[in-house]
C-alpha positions in Angstrom: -3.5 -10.2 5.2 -5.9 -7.9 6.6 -3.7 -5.1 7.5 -5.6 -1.5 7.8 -4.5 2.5 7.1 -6.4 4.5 9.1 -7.5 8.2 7.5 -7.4 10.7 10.5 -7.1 14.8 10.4 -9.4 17.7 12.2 -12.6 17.9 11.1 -13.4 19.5 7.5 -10.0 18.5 5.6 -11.3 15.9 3.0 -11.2 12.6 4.6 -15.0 11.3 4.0 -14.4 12.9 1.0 -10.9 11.1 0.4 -12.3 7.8 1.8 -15.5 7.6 -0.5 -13.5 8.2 -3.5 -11.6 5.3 -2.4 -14.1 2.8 -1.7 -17.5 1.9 -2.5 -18.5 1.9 1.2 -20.0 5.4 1.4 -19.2 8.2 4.6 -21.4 10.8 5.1 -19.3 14.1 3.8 -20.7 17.1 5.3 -19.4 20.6 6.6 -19.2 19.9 9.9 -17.5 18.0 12.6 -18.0 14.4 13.4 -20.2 13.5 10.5 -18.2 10.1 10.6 -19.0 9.1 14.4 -18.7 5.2 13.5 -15.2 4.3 11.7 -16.1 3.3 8.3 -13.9 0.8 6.4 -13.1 0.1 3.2 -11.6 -2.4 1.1 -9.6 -0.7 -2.0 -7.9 -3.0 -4.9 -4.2 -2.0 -5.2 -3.7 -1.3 -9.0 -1.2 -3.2 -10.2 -0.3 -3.3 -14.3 1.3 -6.9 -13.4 -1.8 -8.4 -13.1 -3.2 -7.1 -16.6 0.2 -8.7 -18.1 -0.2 -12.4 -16.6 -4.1 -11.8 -17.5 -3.3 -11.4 -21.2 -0.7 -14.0 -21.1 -2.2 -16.6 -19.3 -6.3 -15.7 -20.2 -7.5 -17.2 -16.9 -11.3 -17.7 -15.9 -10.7 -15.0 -13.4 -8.0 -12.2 -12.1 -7.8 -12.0 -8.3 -6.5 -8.7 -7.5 -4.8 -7.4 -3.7 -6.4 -5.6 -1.6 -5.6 -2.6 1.8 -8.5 -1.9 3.7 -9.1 1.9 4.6 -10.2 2.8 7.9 -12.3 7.1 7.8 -11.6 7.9 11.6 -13.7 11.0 12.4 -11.9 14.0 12.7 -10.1 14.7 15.9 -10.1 17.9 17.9 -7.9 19.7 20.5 -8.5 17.8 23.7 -9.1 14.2 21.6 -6.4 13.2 24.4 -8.6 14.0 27.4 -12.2 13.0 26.0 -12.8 16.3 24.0 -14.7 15.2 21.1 -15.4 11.8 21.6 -11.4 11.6 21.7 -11.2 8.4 23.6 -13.3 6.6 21.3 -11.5 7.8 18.4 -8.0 7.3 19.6 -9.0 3.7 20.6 -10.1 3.4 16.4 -6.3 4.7 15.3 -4.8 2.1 17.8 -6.7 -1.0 16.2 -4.8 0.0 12.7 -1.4 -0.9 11.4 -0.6 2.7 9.5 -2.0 6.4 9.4 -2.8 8.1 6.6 -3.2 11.6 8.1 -5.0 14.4 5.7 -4.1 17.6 6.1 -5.9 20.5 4.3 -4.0 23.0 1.9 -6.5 24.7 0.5 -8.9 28.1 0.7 -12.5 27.5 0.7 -14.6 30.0 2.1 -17.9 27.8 1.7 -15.6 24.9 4.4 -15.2 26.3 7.6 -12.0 25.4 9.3 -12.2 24.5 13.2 -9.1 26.8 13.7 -10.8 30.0 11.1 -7.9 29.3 8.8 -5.5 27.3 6.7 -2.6 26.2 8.6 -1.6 22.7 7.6 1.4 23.1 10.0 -0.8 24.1 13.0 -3.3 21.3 11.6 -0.3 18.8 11.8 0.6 19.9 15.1 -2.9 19.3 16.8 -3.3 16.1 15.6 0.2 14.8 16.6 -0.4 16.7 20.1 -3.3 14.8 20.9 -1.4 11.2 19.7 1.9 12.4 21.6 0.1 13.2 25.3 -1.9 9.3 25.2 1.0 7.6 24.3 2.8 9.9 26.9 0.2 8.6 29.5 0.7 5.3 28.2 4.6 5.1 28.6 4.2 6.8 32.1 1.8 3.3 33.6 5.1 1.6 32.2 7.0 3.5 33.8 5.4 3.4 37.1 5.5 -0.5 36.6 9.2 -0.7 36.2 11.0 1.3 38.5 9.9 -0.9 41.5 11.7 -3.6 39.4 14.6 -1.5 38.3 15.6 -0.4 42.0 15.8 -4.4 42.8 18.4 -4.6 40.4 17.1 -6.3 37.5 19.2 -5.6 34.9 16.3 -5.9 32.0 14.6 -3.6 34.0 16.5 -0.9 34.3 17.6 -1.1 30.3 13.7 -1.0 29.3 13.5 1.9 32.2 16.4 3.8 30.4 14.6 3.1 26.8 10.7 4.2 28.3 12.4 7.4 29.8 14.2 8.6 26.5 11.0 8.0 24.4 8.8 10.2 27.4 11.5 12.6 27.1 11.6 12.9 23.2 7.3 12.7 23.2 7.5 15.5 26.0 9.5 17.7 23.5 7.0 17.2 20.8 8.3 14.4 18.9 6.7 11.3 17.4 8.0 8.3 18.9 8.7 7.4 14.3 11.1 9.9 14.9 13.0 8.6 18.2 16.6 7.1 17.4 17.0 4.0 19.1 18.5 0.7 18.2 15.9 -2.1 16.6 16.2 -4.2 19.3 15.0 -1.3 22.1 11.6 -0.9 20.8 11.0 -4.2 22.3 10.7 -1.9 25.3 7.7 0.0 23.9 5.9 -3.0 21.6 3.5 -3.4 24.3 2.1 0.1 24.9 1.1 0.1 20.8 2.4 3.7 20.9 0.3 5.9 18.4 2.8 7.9 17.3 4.9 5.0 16.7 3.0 4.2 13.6 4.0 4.5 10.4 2.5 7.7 8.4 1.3 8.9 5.1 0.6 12.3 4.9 -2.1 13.5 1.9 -1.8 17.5 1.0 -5.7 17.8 0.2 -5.6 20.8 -2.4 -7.4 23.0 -4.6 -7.7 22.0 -8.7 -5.1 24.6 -9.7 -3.0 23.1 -7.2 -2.6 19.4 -7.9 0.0 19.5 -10.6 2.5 22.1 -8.7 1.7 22.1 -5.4 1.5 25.0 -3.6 2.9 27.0 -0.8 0.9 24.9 2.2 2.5 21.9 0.8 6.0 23.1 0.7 5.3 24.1 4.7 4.0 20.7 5.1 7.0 18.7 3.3 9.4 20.8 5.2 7.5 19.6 8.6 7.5 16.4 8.2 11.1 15.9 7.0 12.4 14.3 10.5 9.7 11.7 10.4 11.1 10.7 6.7 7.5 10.6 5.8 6.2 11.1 2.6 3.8 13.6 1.2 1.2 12.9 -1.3 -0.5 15.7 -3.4 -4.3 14.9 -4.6 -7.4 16.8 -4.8 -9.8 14.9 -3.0 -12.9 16.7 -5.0 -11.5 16.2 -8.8 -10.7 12.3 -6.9 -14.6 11.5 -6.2 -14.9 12.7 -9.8 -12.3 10.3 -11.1 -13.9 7.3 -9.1 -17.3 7.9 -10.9 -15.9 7.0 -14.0 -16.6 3.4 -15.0 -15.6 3.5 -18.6 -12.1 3.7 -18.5 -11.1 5.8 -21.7 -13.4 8.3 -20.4 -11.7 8.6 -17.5 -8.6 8.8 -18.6 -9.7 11.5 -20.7 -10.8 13.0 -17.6 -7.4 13.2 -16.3 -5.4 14.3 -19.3 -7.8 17.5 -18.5 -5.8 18.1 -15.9 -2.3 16.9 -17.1 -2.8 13.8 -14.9 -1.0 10.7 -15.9 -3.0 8.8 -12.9 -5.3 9.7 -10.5 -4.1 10.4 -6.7 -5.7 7.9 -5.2 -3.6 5.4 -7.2 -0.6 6.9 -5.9 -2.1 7.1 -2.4 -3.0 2.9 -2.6 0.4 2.4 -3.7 1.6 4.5 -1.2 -0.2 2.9 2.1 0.7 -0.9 0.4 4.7 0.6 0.6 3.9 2.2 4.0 2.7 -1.2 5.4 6.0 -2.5 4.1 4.0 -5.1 1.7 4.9 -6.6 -1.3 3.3 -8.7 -3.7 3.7 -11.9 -5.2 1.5 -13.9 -7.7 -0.3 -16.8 -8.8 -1.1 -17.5 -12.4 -3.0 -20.8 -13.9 -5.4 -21.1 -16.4 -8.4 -20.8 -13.9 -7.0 -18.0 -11.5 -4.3 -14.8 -11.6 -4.4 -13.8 -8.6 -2.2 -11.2 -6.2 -1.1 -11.8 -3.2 0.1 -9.9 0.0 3.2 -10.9 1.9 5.4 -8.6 4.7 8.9 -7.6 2.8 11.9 -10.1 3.8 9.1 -13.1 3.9 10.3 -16.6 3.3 8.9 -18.9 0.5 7.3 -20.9 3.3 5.4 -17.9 5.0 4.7 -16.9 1.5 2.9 -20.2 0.9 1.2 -19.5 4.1 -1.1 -16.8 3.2 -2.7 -19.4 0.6 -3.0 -22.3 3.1 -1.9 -23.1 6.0 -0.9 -26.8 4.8 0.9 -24.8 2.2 3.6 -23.5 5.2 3.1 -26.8 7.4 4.3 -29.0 4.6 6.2 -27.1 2.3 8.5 -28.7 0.3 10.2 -26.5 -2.2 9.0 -23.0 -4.7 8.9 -22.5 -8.3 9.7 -19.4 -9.0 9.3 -17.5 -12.6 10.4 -13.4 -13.2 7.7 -11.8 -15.0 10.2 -10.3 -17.5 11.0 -14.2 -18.3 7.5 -14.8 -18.2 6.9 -11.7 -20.8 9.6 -13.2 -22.8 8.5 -16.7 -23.4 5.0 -16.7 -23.2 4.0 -19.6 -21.0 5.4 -21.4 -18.4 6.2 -24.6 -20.1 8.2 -22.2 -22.2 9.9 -21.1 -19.4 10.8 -24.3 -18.2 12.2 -25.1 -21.3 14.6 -22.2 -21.4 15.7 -22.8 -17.6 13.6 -19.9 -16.7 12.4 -21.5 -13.6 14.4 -21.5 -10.5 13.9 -24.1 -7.4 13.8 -22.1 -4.3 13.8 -23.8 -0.7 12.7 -22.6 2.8 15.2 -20.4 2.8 14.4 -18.3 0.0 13.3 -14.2 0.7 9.9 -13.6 -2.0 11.0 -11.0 -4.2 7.7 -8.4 -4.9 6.8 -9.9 -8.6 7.4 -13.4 -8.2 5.5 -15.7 -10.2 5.3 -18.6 -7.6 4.0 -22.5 -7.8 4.5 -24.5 -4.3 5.3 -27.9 -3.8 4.2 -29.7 -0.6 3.3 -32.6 1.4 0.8 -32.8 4.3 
């Protein structure tokens, strides 16, 4: 599933400097605006301890691990909405992904100039979601126009969807995200068109200084408090010490890096774990003697979808799952083991993939 986060924020908060610890494709950092004028993407592995235990119980010829791409989106400005900036161009890159993660500086730095002369990550918030709130404001209004012809005929869809468009201009009027707009599940059929931004799910990163990253600080509490509403989480990193982390290849040396710092895991863990949660993934594995491998399936997916991401003809003909718990797995070994013990559970089309699964599919093409 190639499903993408997008990394946006105003210029100068971390985010080529967030996205380059992330992935081996390499953004220009610099101190100054729009140094990332192309999107650049990445593709992260998820970490996952899961796939070290089937690796040491099985010993495969290979481990296949999941993986999130990372969009860097250059940094948007006041007036993105109306073309400041190259703001068309960049608002058309948010729209192509499925999640935001959206940077926001908490940290003094004299030698990093900030576009507004200060830290504010509540005014830094604000521009952002300003910008995102007046094009999907346009965007609703075209609907809008397009409806009420319809609605004043009588049609009763119409006028339900006119009622729904309305509420959601009103609430993006008033500065709200359209996250944050209470309507019933089966309204936002209404708005599934228009590919709202604001509608997106979000990830907020508080980009601190080193003496920050354990305890926060007083930006971060203003920025938790903020985003509240939105039922969004917040995740605390230090983008510098987090290009330092990814440097390390030897992994007892990096670890030793971070138990400098009183880290039990670097941020940008947290962060992939994070988006992957966002994106409301889970993940389900594989495990023979010449492949592990991890794969990525929506939440509340059936055994037959499931099979789907590994072949089509896997979905078309599916007959029936096998379906191991890695705590049984952990228990007895090996899968023959397993079997033995009645450890292994026949699942039909029917059956809702549980993150973990150990899964073996039968079918017939």
């Amino acid at each position: 599933m190639a499903l993408q986060c997008g990394i946006v924020g105003l210029p100068n908060v971390g985010k080529s400097t967030l996205f380059n610890a992330l992935s081996s494709a390499k953004a220009e950092a610099a101190n100054f605006p729009f140094c990332t004028i192309e999107p650049n993407v990445g593709v992260v592995t998820v970490p996952d301890q899961r796939l070290k235990i089937l690796e040491n119980l099985v010993n495969p010829h290979k481990v296949v691990p999941t993986v999130i791409e990372f969009v860097d989106i250059a940094g948007l400005v006041k007036g993105a909405s109306k073309g400041e900036g190259l703001g068309n161009k960049f608002l058309a890159n948010i729209r192509e992904v499925d999640a935001i993660i959206h940077v926001v500086r908490c940290f003094h730095d004299d030698n990093i100039v900030h576009v507004a002369g200060g830290v504010d990550p509540i005014f830094d918030k604000e521009v952002i979601d300003t910008e995102l709130q007046l094009k999907d404001i346009e965007s609703v209004d075209k609907k809008i126009l397009r409806l009420e012809k319809i609605a004043k005929s009588g049609d009763a869809k119409a006028k339900k969807e006119l009622e729904i468009l309305q509420l959601f201009k009103a609430e993006l009027t008033a500065g709200k995200n359209a996250r944050a707009v209470q309507v019933e599940k089966e309204d936002l059929e209404a708005v599934r068109d228009l590919h709202l931004l604001t509608i997106k799910p979000v990830l907020y990163v508080a980009n601190v200084d080193e003496s920050s990253i354990l305890t926060g600080n007083e930006f971060v509490e203003q920025l938790r408090e903020k985003v509240k509403e939105e039922q969004a989480d917040v995740i605390v990193l230090c983008a510098a010490i987090e290009s330092q982390i990814a440097e390390f290849e030897d992994l007892e040396e990096k670890e030793l890096f971070l138990s400098e710092y009183g880290l039990d895991e670097s941020g940008l863990n947290k962060l992939i774990r994070g988006a992957y949660t966002l994106l409301d993934l889970i993940t389900y594995f594989t495990a023979g003697v010449q492949e592990v491998r991890a794969w990525t399936i929506k939440k509340g997916w059936k055994a037959p979808q499931a099979a789907g991401v590994i072949h089509t003809d896997f979905e078309r003909g599916f007959i029936k799952a096998e379906v191991i718990k890695l705590e049984d797995y952990e228990k007895f070994k090996t899968e023959a083991a397993c079997r033995e013990n009645g450890k292994i559970a026949i699942e039909g089309k029917e059956y809702i993939v549980k993150d973990g699964d150990i899964m073996h599919f039968r079918f017939n093409v």
